[in-house]
C-alpha positions in Angstrom: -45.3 3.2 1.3 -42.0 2.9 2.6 -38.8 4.6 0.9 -35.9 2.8 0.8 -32.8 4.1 1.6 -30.2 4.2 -1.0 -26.8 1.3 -0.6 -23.5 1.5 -1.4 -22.7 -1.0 -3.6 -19.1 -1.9 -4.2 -16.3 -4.0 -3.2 -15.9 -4.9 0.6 -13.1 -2.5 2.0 -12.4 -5.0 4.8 -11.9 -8.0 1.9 -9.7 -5.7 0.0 -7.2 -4.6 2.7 -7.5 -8.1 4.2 -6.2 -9.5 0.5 -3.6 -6.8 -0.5 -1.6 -7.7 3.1 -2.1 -11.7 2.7 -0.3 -11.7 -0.6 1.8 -8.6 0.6 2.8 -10.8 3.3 3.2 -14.0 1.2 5.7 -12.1 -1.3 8.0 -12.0 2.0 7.4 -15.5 3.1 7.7 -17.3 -0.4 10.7 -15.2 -1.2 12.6 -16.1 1.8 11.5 -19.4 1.8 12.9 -20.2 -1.7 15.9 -18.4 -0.8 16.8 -21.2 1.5 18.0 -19.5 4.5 19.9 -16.6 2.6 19.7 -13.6 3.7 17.7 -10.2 2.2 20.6 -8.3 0.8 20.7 -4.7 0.9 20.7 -2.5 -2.6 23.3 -0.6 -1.2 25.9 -3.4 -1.4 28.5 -3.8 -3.6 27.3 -4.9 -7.5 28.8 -7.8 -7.4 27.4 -9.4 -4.2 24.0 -8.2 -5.6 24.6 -9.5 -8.7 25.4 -13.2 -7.4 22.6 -12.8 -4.9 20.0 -12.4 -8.3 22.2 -15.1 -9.9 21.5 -17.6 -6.9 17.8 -16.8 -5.7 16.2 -16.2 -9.3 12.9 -18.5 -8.1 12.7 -16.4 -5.1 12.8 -13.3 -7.1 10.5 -14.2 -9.5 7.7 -15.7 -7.4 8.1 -12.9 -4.5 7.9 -10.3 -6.9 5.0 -11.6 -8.7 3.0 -11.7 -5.4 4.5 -8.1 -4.8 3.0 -7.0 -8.5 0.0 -8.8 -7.6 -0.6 -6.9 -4.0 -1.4 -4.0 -5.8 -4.3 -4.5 -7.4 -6.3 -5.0 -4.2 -4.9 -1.7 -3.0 -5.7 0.4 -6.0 -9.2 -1.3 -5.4 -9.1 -0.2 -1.8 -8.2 3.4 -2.5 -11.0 3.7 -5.4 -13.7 1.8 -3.3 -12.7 4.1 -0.1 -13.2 7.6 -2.6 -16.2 6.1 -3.8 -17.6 5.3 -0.4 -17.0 8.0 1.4 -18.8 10.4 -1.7 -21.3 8.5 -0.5 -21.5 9.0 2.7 -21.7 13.0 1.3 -17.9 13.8 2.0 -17.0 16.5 -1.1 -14.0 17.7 0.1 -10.4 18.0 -1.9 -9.5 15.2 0.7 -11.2 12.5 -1.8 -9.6 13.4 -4.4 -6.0 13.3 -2.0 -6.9 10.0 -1.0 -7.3 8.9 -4.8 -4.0 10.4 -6.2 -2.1 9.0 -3.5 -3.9 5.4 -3.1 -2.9 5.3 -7.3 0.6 6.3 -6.8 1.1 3.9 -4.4 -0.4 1.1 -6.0 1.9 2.4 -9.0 4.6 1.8 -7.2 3.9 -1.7 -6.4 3.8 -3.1 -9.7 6.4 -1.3 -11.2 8.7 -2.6 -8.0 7.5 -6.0 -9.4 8.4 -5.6 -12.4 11.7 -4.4 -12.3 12.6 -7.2 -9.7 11.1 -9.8 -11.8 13.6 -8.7 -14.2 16.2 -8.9 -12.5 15.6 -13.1 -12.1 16.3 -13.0 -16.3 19.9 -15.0 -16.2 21.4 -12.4 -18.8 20.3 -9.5 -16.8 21.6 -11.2 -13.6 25.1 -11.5 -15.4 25.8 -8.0 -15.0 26.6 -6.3 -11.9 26.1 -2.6 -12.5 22.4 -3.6 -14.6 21.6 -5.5 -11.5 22.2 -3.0 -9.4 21.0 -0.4 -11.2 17.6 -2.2 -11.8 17.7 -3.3 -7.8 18.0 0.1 -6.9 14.4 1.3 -9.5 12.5 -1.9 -7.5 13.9 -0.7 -4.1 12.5 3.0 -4.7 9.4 2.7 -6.5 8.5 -0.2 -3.7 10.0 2.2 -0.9 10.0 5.8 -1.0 7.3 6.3 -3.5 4.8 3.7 -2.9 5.2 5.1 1.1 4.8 8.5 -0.2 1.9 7.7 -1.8 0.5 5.2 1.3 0.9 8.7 3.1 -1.3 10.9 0.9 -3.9 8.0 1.1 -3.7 7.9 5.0 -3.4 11.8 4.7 -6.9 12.0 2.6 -9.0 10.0 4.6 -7.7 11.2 7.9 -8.1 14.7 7.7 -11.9 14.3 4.9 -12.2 11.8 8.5 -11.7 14.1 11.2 -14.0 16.7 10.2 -16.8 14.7 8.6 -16.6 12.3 12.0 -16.6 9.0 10.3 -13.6 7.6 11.8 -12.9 8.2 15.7 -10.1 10.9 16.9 -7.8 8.2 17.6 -7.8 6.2 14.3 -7.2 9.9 13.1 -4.2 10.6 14.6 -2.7 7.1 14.0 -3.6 7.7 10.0 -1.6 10.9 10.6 1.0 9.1 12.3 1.7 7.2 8.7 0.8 10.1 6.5 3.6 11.5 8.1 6.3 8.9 8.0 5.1 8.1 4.1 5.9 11.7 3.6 9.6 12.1 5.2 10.0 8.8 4.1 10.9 11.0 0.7 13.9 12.1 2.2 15.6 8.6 2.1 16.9 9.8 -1.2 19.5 12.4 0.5 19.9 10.8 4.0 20.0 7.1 4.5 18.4 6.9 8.4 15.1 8.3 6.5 14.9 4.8 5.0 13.2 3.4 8.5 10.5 5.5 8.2 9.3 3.5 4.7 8.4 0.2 7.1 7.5 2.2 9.2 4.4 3.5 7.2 3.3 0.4 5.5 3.3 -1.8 8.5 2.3 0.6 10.9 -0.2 1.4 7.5 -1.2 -2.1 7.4 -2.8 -2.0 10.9 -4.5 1.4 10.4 -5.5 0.7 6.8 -7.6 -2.8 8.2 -9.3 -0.3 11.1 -10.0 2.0 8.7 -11.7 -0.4 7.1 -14.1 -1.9 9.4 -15.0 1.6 10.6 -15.8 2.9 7.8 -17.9 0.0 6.8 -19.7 0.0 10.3 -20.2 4.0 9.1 -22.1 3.1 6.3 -24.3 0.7 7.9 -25.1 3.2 10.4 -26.1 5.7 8.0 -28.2 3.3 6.4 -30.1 1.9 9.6 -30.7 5.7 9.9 -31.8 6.5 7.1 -34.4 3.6 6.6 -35.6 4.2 10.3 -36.1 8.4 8.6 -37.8 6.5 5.7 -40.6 4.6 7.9 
């Protein structure tokens, strides 16, 4: 009688990364569609042209950042389904639990950057320039710095559990260390401005190696499989 081997069973990682950039994406296109032409404006500028900015675009802001809150729940999904898969696949180092702390935080970030730009497309919160501001400036860093600091432990994780367990090739390795690293200094855009490139820099840089890490880890787990079932006969 013939054994069968055991299957993962969970969420499809390629569906899940696939969905969390689409309506990543879409928060950019719908916002700067309903902003008619206007240009993104910095939180760094002065209140009041932030303030008029909210005041003018509150449609853009509110749908943008509604997609924005809504990206994360495909990525917390990705970064529990990737833990839970590669346990599978027998991985049991700390790296898991890296990749799960930082896949959390990140997707953390993401609503709470939609939330506190939703808020700001309330017209009595809009009418003042130091709240806008000051509420601008909590979306800008919990949907920059920490959400790329997190993005970076989760690339971190799976890299390194990666590199020695050899179920992603050298070179998607290095490129995951590529963005763990840029998540990680991104941190220091809270003392020195420049450091603020390095946030795009790891999710759509992160994006790319997030969808490859995806397939191959998918095409790992079918290997194993076919493996193990030819074992089994």
């Amino acid at each position: 009688m013939t054994k069968l081997t055991p299957r993962f069973r969970g969420p499809s990682l390629i569906l899940l990364a696939t969905v969390h950039i689409v309506v990543f994406m879409a928060n950019l296109v719908a916002a700067a569609a309903l902003r008619h032409g206007a240009p993104y404006i910095n939180p760094f500028a002065a209140g009041d042209a932030i303030r008029a900015f909210f005041a003018q675009n509150p449609a853009a802001d509110r749908i943008g950042n509604f997609l924005l809150f809504g990206s994360a729940v495909p990525f917390g999904l990705f970064a529990v389904t990737t833990v839970s898969r590669m346990r599978f696949l027998g991985v049991r180092a700390a790296g898991t639990n890296i990749t799960l702390f930082g896949g959390l935080t990140a997707a953390s970030a993401l609503i709470f950057s939609g939330l506190f730009g939703w808020v700001l497309s309330l017209p009595d919160v809009a009418a003042s320039a130091s709240t806008v501001k000051a509420i601008y400036f909590l979306s800008f860093l919990t949907g920059g710095a920490a959400y790329a600091v997190g993005f970076g432990l989760l690339a971190a994780g799976i890299s390194v559990t990666s590199y020695f367990s050899r179920h992603l090739p050298r070179w998607l390795v290095g490129l995951g260390m590529v963005v763990a690293v840029a998540g990680e200094l991104s941190s220091l855009s809270l003392v020195i401005y420049p450091a603020n490139y390095l946030i795009p820099i790891t999710r759509y840089v992160g994006f790319v190696w997030m969808l490859l890490a995806a397939v191959k880890l998918t095409k790992t787990q079918r290997t194993v499989a076919a493996e193990g079932f030819a074992v089994a006969r």
